[in-house]
N, C-alpha and C positions, 0 to 999 in steps of 0.2 A: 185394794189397790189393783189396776186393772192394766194388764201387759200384754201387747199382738207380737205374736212371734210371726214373722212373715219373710224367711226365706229363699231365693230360689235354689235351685237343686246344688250340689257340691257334685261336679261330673266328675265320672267314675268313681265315687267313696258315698254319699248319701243323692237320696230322690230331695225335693222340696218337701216331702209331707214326712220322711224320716227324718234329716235337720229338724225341722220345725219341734217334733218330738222330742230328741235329744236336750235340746234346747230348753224345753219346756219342763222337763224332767228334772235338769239342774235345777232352773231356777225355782221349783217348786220344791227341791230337798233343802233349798236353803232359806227360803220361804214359804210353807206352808198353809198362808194365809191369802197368796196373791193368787186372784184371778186373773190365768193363762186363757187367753183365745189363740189357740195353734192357726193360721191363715197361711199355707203357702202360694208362694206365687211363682211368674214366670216371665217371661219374654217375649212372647210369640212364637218359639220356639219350640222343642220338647220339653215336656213337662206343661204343657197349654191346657192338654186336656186334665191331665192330673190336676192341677187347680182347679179347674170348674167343677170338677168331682168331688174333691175334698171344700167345695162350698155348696154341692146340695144337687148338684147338674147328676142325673143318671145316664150309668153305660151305656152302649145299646154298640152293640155287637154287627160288623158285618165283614164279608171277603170281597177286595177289587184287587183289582191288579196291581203286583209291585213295579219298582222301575225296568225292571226287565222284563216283566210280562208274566210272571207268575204271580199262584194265587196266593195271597197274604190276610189274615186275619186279622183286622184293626179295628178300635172303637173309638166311636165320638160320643160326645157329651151333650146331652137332651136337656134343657128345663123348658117348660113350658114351647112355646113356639123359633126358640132356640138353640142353635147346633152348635158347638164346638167341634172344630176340625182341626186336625196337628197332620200337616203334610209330610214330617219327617217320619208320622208312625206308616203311612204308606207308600210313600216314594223317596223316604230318605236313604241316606247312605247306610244306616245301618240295615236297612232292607237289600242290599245288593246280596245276590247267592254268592259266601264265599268270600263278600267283603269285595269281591272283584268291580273295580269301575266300570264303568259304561256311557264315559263321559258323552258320546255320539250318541248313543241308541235309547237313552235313559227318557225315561217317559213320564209327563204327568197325567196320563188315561187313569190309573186308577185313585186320583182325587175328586175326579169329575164324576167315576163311581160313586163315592162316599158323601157329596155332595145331593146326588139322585136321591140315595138313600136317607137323607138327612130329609129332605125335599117329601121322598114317600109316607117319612113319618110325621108329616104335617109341620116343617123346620117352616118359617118365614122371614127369618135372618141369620146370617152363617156367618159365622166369624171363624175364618180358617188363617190359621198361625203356621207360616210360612217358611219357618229359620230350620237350619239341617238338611236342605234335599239334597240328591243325588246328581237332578236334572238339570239341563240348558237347552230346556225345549220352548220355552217362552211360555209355558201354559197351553201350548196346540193341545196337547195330549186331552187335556183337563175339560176343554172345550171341545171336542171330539166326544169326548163320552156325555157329553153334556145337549151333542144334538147339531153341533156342526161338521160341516162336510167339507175335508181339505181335499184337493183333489192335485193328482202327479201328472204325467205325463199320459194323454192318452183319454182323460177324466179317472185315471184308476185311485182308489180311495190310500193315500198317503200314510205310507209307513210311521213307524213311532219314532218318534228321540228326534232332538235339534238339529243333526247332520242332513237330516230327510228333508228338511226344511228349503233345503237349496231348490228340491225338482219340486213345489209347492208352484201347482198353474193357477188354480182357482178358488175360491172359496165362499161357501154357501151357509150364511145365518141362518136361513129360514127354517130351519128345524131344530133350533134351539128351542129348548126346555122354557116354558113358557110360565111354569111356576116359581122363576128365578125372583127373589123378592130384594133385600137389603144385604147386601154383602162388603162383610168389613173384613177387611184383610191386614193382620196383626204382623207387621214386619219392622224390626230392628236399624234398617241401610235403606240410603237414599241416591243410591248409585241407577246410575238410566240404563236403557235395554244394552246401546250401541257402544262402539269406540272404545277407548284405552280403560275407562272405569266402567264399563258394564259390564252384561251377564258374565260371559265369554273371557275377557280378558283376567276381568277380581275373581269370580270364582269360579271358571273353568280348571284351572291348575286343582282346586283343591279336591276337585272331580276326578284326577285322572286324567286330563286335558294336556295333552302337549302342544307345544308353542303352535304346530304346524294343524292340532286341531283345535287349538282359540282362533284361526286365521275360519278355520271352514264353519265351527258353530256362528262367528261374529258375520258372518256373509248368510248364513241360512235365515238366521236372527232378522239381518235387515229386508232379506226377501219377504217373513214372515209381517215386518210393519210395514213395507211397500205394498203389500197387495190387502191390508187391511184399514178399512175406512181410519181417515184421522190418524192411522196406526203411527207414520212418522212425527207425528205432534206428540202422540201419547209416550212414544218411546224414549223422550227425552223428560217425562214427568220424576220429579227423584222416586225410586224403590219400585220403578217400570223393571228396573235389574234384580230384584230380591228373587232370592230361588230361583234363580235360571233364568230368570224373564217372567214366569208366574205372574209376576205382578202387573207383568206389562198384557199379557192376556188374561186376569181379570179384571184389568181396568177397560179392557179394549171391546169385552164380547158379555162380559157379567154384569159392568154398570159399578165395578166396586169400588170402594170408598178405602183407600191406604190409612193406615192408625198406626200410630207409637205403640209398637208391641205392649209394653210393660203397660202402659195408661189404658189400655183396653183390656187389658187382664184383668188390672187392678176394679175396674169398673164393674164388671162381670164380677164377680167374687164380693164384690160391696164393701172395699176397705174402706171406704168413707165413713159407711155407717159405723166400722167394729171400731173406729176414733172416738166416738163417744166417751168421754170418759176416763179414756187413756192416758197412762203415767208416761210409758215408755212404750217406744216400738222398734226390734230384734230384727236385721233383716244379714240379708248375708249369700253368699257365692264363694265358689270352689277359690278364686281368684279376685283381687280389689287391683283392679291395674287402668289401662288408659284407656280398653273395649266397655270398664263398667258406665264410664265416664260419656259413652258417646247413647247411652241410652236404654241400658243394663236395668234389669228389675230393680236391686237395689236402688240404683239411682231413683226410677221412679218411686218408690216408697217412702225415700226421703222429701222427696219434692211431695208427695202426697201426704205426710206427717207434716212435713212443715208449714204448709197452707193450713193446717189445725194447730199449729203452736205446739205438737209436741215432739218430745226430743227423740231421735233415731241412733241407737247403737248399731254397728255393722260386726259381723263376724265371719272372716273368709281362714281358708286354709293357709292363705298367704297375702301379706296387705304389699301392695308396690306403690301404695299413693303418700305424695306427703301431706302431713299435718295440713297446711294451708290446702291443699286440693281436697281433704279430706272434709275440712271446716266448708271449703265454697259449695263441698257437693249436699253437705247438709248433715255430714252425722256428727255425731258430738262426742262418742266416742268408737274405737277400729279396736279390736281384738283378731287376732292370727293364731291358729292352730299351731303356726310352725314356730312360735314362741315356748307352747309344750313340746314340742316334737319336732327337730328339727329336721329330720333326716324324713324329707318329703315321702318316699312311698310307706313308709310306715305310717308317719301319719294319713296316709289317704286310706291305709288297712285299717286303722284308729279311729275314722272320722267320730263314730257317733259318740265311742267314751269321749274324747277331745272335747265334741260339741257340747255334752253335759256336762263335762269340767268347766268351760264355759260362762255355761248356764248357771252354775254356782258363784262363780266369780263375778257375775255383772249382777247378782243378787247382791253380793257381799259388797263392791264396790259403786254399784248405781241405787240400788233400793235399799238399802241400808238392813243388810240381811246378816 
């Protein structure tokens, strides 16, 4: 009897590839005979690259610049002519020195790093996973290091971070990176660059951003798609506003292609195939609330279980969905840690016994263990 354990991370208490683990462990102490395939997954967010890792993609190690200009060490994920890139391992918020914001000054230059380098080791398609940055630079940054030239007052070559955006006179393609191939961009929000739901106003706040710098990013913003071809078409494309605007400059200068985070993951990692066969399939999140609902891993695994007809169990730290949202979204049955463990930071110091308490319980109660 053949069971995918798939997933994504429990933030702050397990990664997606410890879950999976735990998981896996119950249900193998209480069935002994079932074939586990561990499969974590992700979002497009962090935890992007760890997926493709723990499905066969090799590290490869390099330093670009964090969102404040310092040097950081970060890895993507290599198969064949294939990059995996996770923005939040280089310019997200947990790369700030100090944790300190930078809502103005934060920079995507050192993605376009890691891209180069992706690029140097013979990468011909990049799939860079979006969710977590720091930035609301719209991607200047990224395309800057990539080979175009933003120019300030004067022709002087334009400072980092979205606020810089405002003195933005000119700007020059023509030296862009010419081995730039197919780039899919794994993002979760379908928010545009501009106005009350874009970069600036949805997630400049959670940057750091006060009211009175959502007013100056959201005006740098617009300089940046007025002086760039098509840029005010593009800026109103959904998920032109993921990470800062990211999205809206690699649609605008990369040629890239926007994907449902989770359904591009799941793609990469080949859950289709590990369907074969499959009795049941384990998926799960720190959280089962109304964010899993708008396009959360789990969600996608269920929708990808059930185009093969099999049944999807979910297990989070804490379910907030009802029964009927629970049914439409596809699982067929929700398990909550905080059913063992009420008293939330304990369980989150608990995660992995919890998870393999679990894992024994949907043996005993779903596979007949």
């Amino acid at each position: 009897m053949r069971v995918v354990v798939a997933p994504d991370k429990f933030k702050g208490s397990a990664t997606a590839a410890e879950a999976a683990a735990a998981l896996a462990a119950g249900l193998r102490q209480r069935r002994p005979d079932l074939e586990v395939v561990e499969l974590p997954v992700a979002d497009g967010g962090d935890g992007t690259v760890a997926a493709a890792l723990a499905a066969g993609f090799s590290p490869v190690v390099t330093v670009a610049e964090g969102p404040a200009g310092q040097p950081v060490e970060t890895t993507f994920a290599l198969r064949e002519a294939v990059a995996v890139i996770e923005l939040a391992d280089v310019a997200g918020l947990g790369r700030l020195p100090g944790g300190k914001p930078a809502a103005l000054t934060a920079s995507t230059y050192g993605v376009g790093q890691v891209i180069k380098a992706a690029l140097d080791d013979g990468a011909t398609t990049i799939v860079l996973g979006i969710g977590g940055s720091a930035t609301t630079d719209g991607g200047a940054g990224m395309v800057q290091a990539l080979g175009v030239r933003l120019a300030g007052e004067h022709g002087a070559e334009l400072a980092r971070g979205g606020a810089a955006l405002a003195g933005l006179a000119g700007i020059d393609a023509s030296g862009l990176d010419g081995r730039i191939g197919a780039i899919l961009v794994a993002s979760d929000v379908d928010n545009p660059l501009l106005g009350p739901r874009g970069a600036a106003a949805v997630f400049g706040p959670q940057k750091g951003a006060g009211p009175a710098d959502v007013i100056v990013l959201d005006r740098a913003l617009a300089r940046w798609a007025e002086l760039t071809v098509s840029g005010l078409d593009l800026a109103s494309v959904p998920g032109a506003g993921a990470a800062g605007g990211t999205g809206f400059g690699a649609l605008a200068y990369l040629g890239a292609r926007l994907v449902a985070g989770a359904d591009l993951v799941l793609d990469l990692i080949g859950f289709d195939a590990a369907l074969a066969g499959t009795r049941l399939v384990i998926t799960g999140e720190g959280s089962l609330d109304a964010q899993t609902l708008s396009g959360k891993a789990p969600l996608g695994v269920a929708r990808a279980a059930g185009r093969h007809g099999v049944p999807v169990a979910v297990v989070a730290g804490q379910v907030l969905l009802t029964p009927g949202e629970l049914a439409a979204a596809g699982f067929s049955a929700a398990y909550a840690l905080a059913d063992l463990e009420p008293d939330l930071p304990v369980s989150m110091a608990r995660a992995g016994e919890l998870l393999e308490l679990t894992g024994r319980q949907i043996a005993a109660s779903l596979l007949g263990g």
